[in-house]
N, C-alpha and C positions, 0 to 999 in steps of 0.2 A: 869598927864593925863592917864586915862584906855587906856589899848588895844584894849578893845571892851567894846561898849554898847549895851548895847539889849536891844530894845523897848517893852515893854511889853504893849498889849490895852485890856481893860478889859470891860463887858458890864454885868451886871446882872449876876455874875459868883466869886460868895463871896467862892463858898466853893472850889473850884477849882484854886483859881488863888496862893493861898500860893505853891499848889505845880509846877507848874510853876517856880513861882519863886526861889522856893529850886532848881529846876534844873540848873538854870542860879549861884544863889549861888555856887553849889557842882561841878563846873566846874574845870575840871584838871589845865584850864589855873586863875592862880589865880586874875588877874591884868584886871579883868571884875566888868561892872556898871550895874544895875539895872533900869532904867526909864520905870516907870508903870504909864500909861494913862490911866485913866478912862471917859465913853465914857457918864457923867452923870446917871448913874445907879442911877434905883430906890431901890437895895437893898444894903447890907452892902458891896458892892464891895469897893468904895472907905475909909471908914473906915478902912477894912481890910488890906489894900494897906498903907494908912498911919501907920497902927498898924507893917507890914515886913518891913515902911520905917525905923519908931523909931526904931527898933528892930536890924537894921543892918546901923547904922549911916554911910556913907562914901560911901556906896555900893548900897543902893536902895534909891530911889529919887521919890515920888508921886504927882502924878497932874490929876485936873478934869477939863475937858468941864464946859463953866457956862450951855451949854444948848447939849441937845441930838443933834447927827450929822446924825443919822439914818444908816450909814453904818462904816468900818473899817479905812477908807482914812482920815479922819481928826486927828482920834488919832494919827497914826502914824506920819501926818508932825508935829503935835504938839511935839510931842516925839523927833522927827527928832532933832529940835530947841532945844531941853533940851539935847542930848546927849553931851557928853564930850569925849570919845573917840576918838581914830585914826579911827578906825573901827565901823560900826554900824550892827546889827541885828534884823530880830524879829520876835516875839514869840506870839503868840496867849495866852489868859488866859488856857485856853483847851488843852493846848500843853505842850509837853518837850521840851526840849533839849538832843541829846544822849553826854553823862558823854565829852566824848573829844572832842565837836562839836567846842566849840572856839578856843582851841588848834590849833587843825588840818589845820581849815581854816584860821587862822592866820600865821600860819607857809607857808603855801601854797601860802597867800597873797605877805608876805615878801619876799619869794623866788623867785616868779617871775612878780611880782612888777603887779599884776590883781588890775585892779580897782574892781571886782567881783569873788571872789569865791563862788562854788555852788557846793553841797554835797547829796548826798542821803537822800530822803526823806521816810518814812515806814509808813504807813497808819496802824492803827492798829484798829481793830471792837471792841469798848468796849463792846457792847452787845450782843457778842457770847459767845459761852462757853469759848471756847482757846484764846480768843483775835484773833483770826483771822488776819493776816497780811500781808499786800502785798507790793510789793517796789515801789516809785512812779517811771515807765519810769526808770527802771534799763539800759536800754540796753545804755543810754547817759551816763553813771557814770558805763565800766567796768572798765575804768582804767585812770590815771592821763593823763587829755591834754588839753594844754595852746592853746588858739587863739586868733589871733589879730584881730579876726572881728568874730561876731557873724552870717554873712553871710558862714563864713565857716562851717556852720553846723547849720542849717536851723531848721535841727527836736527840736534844743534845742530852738530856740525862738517860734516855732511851738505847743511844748508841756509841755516844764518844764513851766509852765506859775508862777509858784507862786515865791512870794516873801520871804516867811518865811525861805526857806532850803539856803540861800543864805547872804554873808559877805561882804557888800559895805566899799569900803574906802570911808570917809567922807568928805574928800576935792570932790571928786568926785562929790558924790549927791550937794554938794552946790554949786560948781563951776556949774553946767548943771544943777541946782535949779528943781534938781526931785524931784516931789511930788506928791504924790496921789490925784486921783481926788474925791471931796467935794461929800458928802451924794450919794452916787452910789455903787449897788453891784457889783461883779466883778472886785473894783477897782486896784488889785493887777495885772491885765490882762495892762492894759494902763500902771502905774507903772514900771514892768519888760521889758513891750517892749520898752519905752523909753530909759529906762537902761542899756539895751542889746544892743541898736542902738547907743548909746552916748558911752559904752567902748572901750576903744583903745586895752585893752586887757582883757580877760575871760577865768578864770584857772575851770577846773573840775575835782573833786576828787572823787574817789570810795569810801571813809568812808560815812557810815550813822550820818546823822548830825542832825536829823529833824523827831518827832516822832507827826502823825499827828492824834489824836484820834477821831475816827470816834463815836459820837451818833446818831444811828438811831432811837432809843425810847426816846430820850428825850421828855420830856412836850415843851420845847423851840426850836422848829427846827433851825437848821441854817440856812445859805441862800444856802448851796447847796444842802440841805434835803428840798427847799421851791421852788420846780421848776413850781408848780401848783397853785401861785401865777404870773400874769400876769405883774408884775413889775418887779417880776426877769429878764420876757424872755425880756422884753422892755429893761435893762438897759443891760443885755447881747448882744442883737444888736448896741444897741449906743455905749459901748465899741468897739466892734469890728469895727465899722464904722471911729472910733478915730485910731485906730492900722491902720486899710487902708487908712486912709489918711497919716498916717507917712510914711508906707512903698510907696506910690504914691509921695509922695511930696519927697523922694530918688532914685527912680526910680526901685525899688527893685521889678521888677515883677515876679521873679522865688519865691523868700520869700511870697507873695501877693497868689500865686498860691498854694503854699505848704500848706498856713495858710486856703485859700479854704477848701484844702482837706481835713484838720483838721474839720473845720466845720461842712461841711456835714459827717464827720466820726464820730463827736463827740459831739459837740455843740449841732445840732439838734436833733442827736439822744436822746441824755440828755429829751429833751422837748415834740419830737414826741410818746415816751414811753406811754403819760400820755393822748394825745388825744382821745383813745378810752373812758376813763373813765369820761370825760368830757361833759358840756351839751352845744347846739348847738350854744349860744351867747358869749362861750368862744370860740370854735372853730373855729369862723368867723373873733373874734378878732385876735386871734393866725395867719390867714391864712393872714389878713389884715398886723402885721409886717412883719409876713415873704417874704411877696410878692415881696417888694421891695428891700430886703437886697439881698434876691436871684437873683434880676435881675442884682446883681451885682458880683456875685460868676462866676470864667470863665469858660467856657463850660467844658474845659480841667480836669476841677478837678472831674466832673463828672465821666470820664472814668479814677479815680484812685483811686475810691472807690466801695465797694462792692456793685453789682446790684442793689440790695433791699435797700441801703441806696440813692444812685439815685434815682430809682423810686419813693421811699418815699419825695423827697425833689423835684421833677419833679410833681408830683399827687398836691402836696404842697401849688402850687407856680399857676398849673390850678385852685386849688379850688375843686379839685373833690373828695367831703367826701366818695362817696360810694367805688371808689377803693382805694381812701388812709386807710379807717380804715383796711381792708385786709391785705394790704400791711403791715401797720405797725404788725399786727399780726406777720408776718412776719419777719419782723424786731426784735421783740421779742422774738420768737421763730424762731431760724433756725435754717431749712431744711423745715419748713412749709407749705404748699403752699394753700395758702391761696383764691387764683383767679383762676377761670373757665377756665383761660388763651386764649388767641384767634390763631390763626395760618392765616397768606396772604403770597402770596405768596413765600409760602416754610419756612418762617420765622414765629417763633413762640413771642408771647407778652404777654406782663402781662394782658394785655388787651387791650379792641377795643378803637377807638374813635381817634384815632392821629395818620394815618399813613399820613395823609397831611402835619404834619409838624417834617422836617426831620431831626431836633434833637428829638422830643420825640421818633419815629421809633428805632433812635441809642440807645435810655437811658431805651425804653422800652422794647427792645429786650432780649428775655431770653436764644433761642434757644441753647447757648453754655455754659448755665447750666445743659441740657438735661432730662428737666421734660420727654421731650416726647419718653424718651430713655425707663422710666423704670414702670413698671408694676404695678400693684395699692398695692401690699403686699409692694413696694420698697418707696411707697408716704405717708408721714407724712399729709393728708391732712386736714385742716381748718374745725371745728364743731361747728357753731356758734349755741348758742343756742338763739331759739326764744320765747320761753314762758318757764317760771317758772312759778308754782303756788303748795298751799300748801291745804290740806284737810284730815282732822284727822289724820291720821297715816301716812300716805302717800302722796309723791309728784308726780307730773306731769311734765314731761317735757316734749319738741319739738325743732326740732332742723333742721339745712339742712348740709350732708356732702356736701361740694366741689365737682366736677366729673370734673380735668380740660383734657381740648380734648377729654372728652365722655371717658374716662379711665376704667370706669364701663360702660361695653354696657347697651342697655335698654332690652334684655332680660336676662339679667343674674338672677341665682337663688340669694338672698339674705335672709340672718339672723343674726342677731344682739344682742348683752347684751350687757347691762350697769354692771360695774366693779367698783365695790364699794373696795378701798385697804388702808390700814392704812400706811401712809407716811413713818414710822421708818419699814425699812425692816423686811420680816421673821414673819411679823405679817399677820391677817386674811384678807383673803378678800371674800366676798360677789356676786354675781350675781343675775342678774334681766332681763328675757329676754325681748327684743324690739318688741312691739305690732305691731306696724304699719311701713313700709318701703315700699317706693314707689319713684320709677323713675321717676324726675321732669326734664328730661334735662340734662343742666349744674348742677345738685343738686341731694342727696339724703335726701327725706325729711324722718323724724321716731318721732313717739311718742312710748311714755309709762308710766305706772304709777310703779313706786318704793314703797310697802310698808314697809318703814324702820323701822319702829317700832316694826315690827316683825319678822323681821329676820336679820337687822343686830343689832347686840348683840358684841359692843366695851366692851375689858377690863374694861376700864375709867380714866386711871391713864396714861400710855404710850402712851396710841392711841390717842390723842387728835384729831388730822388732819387727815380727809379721802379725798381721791382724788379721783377725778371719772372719767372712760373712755367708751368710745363703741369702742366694738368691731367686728367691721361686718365682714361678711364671704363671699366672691363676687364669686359664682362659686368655692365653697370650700377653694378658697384663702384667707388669714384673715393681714386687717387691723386695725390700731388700731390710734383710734384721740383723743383728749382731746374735755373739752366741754367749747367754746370759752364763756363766759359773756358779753365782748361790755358793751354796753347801756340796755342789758335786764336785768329790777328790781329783787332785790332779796329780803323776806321779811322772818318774821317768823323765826320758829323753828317747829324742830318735835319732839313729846316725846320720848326716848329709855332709855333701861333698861342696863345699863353696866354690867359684869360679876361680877365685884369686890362690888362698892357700887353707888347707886346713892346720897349718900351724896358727894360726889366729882363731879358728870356734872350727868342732867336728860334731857336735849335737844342738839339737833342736828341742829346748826344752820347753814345755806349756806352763804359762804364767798366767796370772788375774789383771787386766787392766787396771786403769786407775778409776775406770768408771763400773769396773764389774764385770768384762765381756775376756772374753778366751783369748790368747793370742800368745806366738811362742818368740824366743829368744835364740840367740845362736851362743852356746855356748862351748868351755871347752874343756878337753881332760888332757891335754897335751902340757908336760910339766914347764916346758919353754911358754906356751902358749904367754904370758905375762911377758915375759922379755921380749917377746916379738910385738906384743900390740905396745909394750915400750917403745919399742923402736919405731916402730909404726905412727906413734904419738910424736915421736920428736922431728918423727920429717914434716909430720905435719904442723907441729910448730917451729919448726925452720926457716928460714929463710924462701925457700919454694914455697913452700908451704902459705908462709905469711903471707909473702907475693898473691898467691892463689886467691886466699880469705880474701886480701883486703881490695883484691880487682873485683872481689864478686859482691862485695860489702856497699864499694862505690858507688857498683853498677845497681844495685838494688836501693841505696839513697837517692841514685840519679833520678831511676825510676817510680818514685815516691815525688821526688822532689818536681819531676815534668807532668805528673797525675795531681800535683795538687791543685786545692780550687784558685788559687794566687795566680800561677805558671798556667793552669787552663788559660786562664784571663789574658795572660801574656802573651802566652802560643794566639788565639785566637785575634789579637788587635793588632798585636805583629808580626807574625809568623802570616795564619791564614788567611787578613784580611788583605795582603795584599798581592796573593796570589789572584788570578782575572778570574770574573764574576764570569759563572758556565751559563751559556745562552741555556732557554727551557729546561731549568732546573727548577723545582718546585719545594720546599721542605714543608711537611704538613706536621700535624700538632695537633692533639686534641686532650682537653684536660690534664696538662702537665705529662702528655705521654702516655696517662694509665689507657688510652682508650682508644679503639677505631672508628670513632663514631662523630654526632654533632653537622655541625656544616662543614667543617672542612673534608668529612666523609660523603657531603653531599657534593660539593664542588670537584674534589676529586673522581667519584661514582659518574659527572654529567662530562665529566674532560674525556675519560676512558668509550664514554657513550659516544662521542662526538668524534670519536677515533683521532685525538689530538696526538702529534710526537711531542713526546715532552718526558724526562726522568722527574720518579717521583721518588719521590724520599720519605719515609714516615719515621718520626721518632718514637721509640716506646721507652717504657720504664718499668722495670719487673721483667715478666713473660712477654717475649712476642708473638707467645700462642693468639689467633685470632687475627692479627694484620692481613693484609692482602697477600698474595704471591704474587710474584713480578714487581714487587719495588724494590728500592732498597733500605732497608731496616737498618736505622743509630741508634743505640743505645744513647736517653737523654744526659746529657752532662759528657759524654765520652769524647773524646779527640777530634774522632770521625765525627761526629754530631755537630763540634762547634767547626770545621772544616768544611761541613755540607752548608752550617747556616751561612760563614766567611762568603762563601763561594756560590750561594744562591739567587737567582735571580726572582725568586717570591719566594714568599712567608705568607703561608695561610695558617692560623691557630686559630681558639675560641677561647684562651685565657691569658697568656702572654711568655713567649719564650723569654728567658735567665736577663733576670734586670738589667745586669751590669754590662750583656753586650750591646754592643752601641754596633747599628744597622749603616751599612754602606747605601752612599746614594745610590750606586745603582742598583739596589735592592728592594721591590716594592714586596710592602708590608702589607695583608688586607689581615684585617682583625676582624673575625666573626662573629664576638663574644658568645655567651653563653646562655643567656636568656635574660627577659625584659628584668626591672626593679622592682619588687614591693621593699625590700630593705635597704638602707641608705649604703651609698658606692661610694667610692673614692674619696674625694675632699670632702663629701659631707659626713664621712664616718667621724665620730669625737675623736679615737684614738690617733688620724692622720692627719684632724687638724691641732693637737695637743702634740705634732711633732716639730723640731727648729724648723728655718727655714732653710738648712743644708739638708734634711734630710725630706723636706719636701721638694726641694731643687731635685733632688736625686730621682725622687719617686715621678717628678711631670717628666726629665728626660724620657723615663721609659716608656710614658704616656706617649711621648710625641712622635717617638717611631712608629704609630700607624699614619701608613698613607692612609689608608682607607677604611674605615670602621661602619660597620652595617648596621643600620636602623630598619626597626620594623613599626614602628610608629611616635609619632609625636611626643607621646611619651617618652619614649626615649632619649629623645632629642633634649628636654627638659632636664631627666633625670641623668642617666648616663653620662651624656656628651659633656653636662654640665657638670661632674660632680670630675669629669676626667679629664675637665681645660680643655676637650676639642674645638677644634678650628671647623666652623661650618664648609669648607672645602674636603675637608676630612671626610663626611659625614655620606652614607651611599645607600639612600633609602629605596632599596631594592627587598625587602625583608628578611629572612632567614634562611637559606637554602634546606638545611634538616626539615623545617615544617614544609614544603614543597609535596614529600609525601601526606600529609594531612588535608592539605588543602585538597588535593587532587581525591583519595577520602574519601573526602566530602561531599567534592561535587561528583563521583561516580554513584555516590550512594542516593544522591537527591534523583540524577537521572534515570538509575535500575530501582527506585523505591524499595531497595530494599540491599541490605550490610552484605559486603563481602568478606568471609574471615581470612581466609589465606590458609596456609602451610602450617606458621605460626601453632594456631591453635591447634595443629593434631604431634606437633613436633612436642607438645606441653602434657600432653596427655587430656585435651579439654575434651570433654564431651558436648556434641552438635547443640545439644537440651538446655546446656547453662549459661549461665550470665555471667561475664567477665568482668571484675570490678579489678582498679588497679591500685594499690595504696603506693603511693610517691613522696615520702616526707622529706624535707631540707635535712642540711647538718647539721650534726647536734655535735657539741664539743663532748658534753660528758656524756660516757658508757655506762655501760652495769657492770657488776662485780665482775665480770671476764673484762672487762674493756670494748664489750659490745652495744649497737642501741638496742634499749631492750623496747620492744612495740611497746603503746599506748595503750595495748589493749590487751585483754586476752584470748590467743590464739585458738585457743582451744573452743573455749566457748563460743566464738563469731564461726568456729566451724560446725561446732553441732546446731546451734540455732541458725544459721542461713547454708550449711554445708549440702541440703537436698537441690539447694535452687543456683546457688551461685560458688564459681571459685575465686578465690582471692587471690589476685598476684603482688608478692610484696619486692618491693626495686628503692633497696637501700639508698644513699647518697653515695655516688663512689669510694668518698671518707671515710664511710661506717660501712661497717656490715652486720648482719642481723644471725638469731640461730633460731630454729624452729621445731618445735617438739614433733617426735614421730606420728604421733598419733591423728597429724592433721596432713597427713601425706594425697595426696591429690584432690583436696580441696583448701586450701595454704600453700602453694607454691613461693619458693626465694627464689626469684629470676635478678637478682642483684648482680650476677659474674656477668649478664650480657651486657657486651657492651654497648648499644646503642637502643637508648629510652625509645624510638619513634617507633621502632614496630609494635614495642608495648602497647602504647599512645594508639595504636591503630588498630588493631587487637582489645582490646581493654572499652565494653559496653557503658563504662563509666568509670570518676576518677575519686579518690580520695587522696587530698594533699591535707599540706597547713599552710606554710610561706613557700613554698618550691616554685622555682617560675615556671616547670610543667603549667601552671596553671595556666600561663597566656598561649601557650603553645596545644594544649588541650581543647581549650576553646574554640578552637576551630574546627574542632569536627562537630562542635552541636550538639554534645550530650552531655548528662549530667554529672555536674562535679558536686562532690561533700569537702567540707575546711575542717578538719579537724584538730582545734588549735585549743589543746587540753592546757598550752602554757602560755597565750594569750598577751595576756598581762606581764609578765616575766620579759616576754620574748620582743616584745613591742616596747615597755614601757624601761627596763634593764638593760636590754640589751643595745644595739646601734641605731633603731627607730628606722620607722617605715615612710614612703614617700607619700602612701596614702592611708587609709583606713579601710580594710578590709573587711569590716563587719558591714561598712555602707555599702561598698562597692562587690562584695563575693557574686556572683552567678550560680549560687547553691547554696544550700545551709550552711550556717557555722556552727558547731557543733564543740563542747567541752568537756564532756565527758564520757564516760562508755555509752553509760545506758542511752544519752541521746545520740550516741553515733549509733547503735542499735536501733532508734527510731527512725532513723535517718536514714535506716537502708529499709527497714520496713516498708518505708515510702516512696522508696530508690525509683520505680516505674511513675507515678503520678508526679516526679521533678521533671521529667522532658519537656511536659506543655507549662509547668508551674511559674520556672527559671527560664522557659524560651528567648520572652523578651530581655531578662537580664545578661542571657549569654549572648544575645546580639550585638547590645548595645558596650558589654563587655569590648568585643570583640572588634566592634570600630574603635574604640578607645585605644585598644593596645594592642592590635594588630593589623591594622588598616595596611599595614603595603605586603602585607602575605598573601600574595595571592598566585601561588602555584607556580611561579619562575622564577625565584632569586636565582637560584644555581647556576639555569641558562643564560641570566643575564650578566652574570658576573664572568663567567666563562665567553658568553659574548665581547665583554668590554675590555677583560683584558689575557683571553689566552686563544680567541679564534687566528689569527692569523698563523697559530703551529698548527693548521693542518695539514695534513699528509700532500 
């Protein structure tokens, strides 16, 4: 008796299936069978099949269908019934096996006695250049684990759906007489979830076992390259109608819900891709299955999927073609926005037509994506074009941009070109300006005529694919759209003259992207034309040829391999550290780069004032919008970055530059950190001290390169210094340079008896009359359904009830960011993008935190702070723990929930004299050495002698 058989099912697939079967053959595990089903082919498949049985007596075994089955489920139970095996598998003719796939999962089997083991599966693109390859749902298979019910892990019946990467024992399948269901595609969907729900127990292994060869060119689609036939979606919902009723008929509604989610994440989407390109009698069909399967999908899974897959499967299920093709655009393309979008009450939608019913209002709702936050240069917006047409040389197009919430006012100036570009970088691109643009509303309508035959002038050989965009100019602002296809015909060609030869392509003909958008091809009518891009083919896989690719193959591994994070490390410890250290050189840092701000903006800001020579260096990461002018700017992590650090003669940061480099002595360190502790730091957090002691070795190295670490009170010294192994020599109790503005503040304000606002507040749109409160909350790990923090409170309402007397400025954590309904538009301001809290801080008549260290930093100007710590408990007693207790020690109320944060500002004015004494004595506590010169003192001690 074998160990394993492996089913092999073969269908019109004569030249492929030998090797297949050599895979199953060249198996490590030697004591493997062979059963190759053929599914009645009408070419030499089963011949060939009988020709590897004779050829390997004892080990391959052939059998055919008397008649075609139409799908893969009959061969296999056929196959099922001929194995001989302890163990079964199987194999598509199109398929491998990877070299120790039987091994592994036999071994895996034996050991813990799985009715199913299941292994990595590798999708590989046979018709890319590189094979292209991606791992099927890695994240289920990083590492070896047995379960006794496949309810323990949901995602794997939810997603691994296939049959092939997976090793049934075969008492198993025949004892629970699993078998695939008869002529239906999908049938490996039904198959696996029976299987899954009938094992007692289910082993997963990280080896790749299962090499899934994708053809997207073939002449013969498969059935998952055939989604545009109306049989596939049909047999796709009766499978999943069969899976729903197993998991109903077990009671399994958390599994039931999961498999939803999946769904509409993924099933649909598969299907919905293809509805723009379709014509109206299929689209009615499509809407008719879907209607009813979806009335079966729980509300719930809606809100566990991304907006736009919602909406598209909500639009679906109405029927309503004009916003679902948008939408799916969308869907397609994201970041798109594809809809006019509408706004009611304060609340923004994809669109109009259903705020009666109060699930579409919730599925339709966008506002906390925040289209209506950002500016039309920041909007990828939707250009559907409405007329194509071709005449002599040149074409005609028309088209409407999108304008959703009027984005583009109606007087703005406007100018537009079309942007003709050849797809493979670095090559020519073309312009054509736009004739006509005109303000329709919701819409920017434009024509023009393109004549391409005379002025774009392609190579002909490399250029094949040109893609096209507009790009308009709104009030000097410039965005830029792709030009959408839909339903609008495309015909023809146009003549052009390539640079190289027109015996290789002499027209220019309009194609549909693969995402939906216009764009044309070089083709040809020349009867040679084929012989010559023959030829043209074999120099370039010639020997020159070769030469060429593999110098440029090299050079682009080189350049991979000197970019990565290993050889950064490398480059930087021996390459750039031991180039000499540049006298008054400075690398500044502030929050891992996102930002210009902090003390090391202050230190920097008193060097400039002090008219010191010295180069400065700022690292950023993302945008460099916002840094100074006259520095010079590294990109964090890049070449240059760790070259400036190598080569610097100081390091000032507030959080800590890249662990692993290790600081040259002649390089002093000052560490500004980032604000005092209420939550436990360094060695006292559980998770740092529950690491080895190699990886705590690792983490004090990086500690130990501050020379100098800035204290702003004794506190700190306790807490920080302590929890970071500082050396009391370390320690530079000079305060904070950032609070320097506060303090100063402060004491301007005690001596003119009265607040100076500044610039600030007219740059915001603040009126002279109101009162500025600042909500400042810490980071939060978990978002809201966008992956945003959603406030504590609601926006809306803190605006209509305090919106006559006070504006609200909300300042995310760098980490988070927040979205804000329109309706509360200059009295809710998100000043989150600025990067430096102190002007807020200064600006700002009073604060509302929770744990932020804003709060030791605030306290220094003397005015009222609110805590607003809705998660208290959780966040103190759950999470890392605090150095002190906050509810003893606040300088303001603690507040947990709305309504008493709403009393709490009721009383906002009668806290100044309330909490006086408590922000004082706050305030020697935790910031006793701020007092209005850290900047200049540090500057003093160690960069006065680079004066001029």
């Amino acid at each position: 008796m074998p160990d394993v058989s492996v089913v092999v099912i073969v269908y019109n697939d004569a030249d492929r299936l030998p090797t297949a079967v050599q895979s199953v053959l060249d198996q490590t595990l030697r004591d493997v069978e062979v059963v190759i089903v053929d599914d009645c082919s009408t070419d030499r498949s089963f011949e060939v099949a009988q020709q590897l049985a004779a050829g390997h007596p004892g080990r391959v075994r052939a059998f055919q269908l008397p008649e075609n089955s139409g799908a893969g489920g009959e061969p296999r139970n056929v196959g099922i019934q001929h194995t001989q095996g302890r163990y079964v598998m199987f194999l598509d003719s199109d398929d491998v096996l990877e070299l120790n796939a039987c091994r592994n999962m036999l071994e895996a089997a034996e050991e813990t006695g799985s009715d199913i083991v299941s292994g990595l599966t590798v999708r590989l693109h046979k018709d890319t250049r590189n094979q292209k390859r991606d791992e099927w749902y890695a994240w289920l298979y990083s590492t070896t684990r047995t379960l006794e019910s496949v309810t323990e892990l949901p995602d794997l019946f939810v997603w691994d759906t296939l049959c092939t990467n997976k090793c049934y024992r075969r008492e198993f399948l025949v004892e629970n007489n699993l078998l695939f269901p008869k002529g239906m595609f999908y049938e490996d969907l039904v198959f696996i979830a029976e299987a899954y729900l009938a094992a007692q127990r289910i082993t997963l292994i990280p080896n790749q076992v299962y090499f899934w060869h994708v053809h997207e060119q073939a002449a013969v689609k498969s059935v998952t390259n055939r989604r545009h036939e109306m049989t596939n979606y049909s047999h796709r919902l009766e499978i999943h109608r069969r899976i729903d009723a197993m998991l109903a008929e077990r009671g399994l509604d958390g599994m039931k819900l999961a498999k939803d989610v999946k769904f509409l994440k993924h099933d649909l989407v598969l299907h919905l891709r293809d509805l723009p390109f379709r014509d109206e009698s299929y689209r009615q069909e499509f809407a008719e299955l879907s209607r009813e399967y979806l009335a079966s999908i729980a509300p719930e899974a809606y809100e566990r999927v991304q907006p736009i897959q919602a909406i598209c499967a909500y639009l679906l299920q109405q029927g309503d073609w004009e916003h679902l093709i948008p939408a799916v655009d969308t869907l397609i393309n994201r970041d798109k926005v594809s809809s006019p979008l509408a706004e009611h009450d304060g609340r923004i939608y994809w669109c109009d037509g259903y705020t009666d019913d109060p699930f579409g209002r919730e599925v339709l709702d966008v506002t906390d994506i925040g289209y209506h936050e950002k500016p039309v240069n920041q909007l990828f917006l939707r250009n559907q074009l409405t007329r194509f047409s071709e005449s002599g040389r040149s074409v005609s197009l028309t088209g409407r941009i999108n304008n959703p919430l009027g984005v583009i006012p109606p007087g703005a100036q406007l100018k537009g070109e079309l942007e003709f570009s050849a797809r493979r970088r670095s090559l020519q691109t073309f312009h054509f300006p736009v004739r006509v643009l005109r303000h329709e509303g919701d819409a920017i309508h434009w024509e023009t005529v393109a004549d391409l035959t005379a002025k774009l002038r392609p190579l002909g050989i490399v250029d094949t694919i040109w893609d096209v965009r507009l790009r308009l100019d709104v009030d000097g602002v410039r965005t830029t759209s792709r030009l959408t296809v839909a339903d609008t015909g495309l015909s023809g060609g146009l003549p052009v003259r390539p640079r190289l030869s027109r015996m290789v392509a002499d027209r220019l003909e309009p194609h549909v992207s693969a995402k939906g958008h216009l764009a044309f091809r070089l083709v040809s009518e020349n009867r040679n034309a084929e012989r010559v891009q023959e030829l043209i083919t074999r120099g370039v896989r010639g020997r020159p040829g070769t030469l060429a690719k593999t110098g440029y193959r090299k050079a682009k591994e080189l350049r991979k391999k000197v970019t990565s994070g290993d050889n950064k490390l490398r480059a930087y410890h021996e390459v750039f550290s031991r180039l000499p250290v540049k006298k008054r050189t400075v690398v500044f840092e502030s929050h891992l780069g996102k930002q210009f701000s902090d003390s090391p903006r202050a230190i920097y800001e008193e060097m400039r004032r002090q008219g010191l020579e010295f180069e400065a260096i700022w690292s950023y990461a993302g945008s460099p919008k916002d840094f100074p002018k006259g520095v010079t700017l590294v990109k964090r992590w890049s070449l240059p970055y760790l070259k400036a650090l190598a080569q610097a003669e100081f390091w000032v940061d507030n959080q800590s530059y890249p662990l692993k480099l290790t600081k040259r002595p002649e390089t002093t360190y000052i560490q500004t950190w980032h604000g005092s502790a209420l939550k436990n730091m360094g060695f006292d957090q559980p998770s740092l001290k529950a690491q080895t002691r190699q990886q705590q070795a690792e983490q004090q190295r990086s500690l130990d390169r501050f020379d100098r670490f800035l204290i702003r009170s004794e506190h700190d010294v306790h807490t920080l210094a302590r929890a970071f192994r500082l050396k009391e020599k370390t320690l530079l109790r000079v305060g904070y340079p950032r609070n320097d503005a506060l303090v100063r503040a402060r004491q301007r304000e005690a001596a003119l008896g009265a607040r100076e606002r500044g610039p600030l507040a007219a740059e915001l749109g603040i009126a002279e009359d109101k009162t500025v409160l600042l909500y400042a909350p810490t980071f939060r790990k978990a978002g809201g359904r966008h992956g945003r923090f959603e406030l504590p409170f609601d926006a809306e309402r803190f605006a209509d009830q305090f919106g006559d007397r006070y504006v609200l400025l909300v300042r995310s954590h760098y980490l988070n960011h927040v979205v804000l309904p329109p309706t509360v538009q200059g009295r809710v301001i998100d000043v989150s993008a600025r990067h430096d809290v102190t002007p807020l801080l200064e600006l700002a008549d009073g604060l509302i935190t929770d744990y932020s260290s804003v709060m030791f930093d605030y306290a220094l100007l003397d005015r009222p702070l609110v805590f607003f710590t809705y998660d208290y408990d959780e966040y103190v007693h759950e999470g890392r723990g605090t150095y002190f207790d906050l509810l003893e020690h606040a300088p303001g109320p603690v507040v947990r929930t709305e309504d008493a944060f709403h009393e709490a500002i009721k009383s906002f004015e009668s806290q100044a004299l309330e909490y006086a004494k408590s922000r004082k004595e706050f305030v020697a506590k935790f910031g006793e050495y701020d007092q209005g010169n850290a900047a200049q003192s540090i500057v003093d001690q160690f960069f006065a002698q680079w004066s001029r």
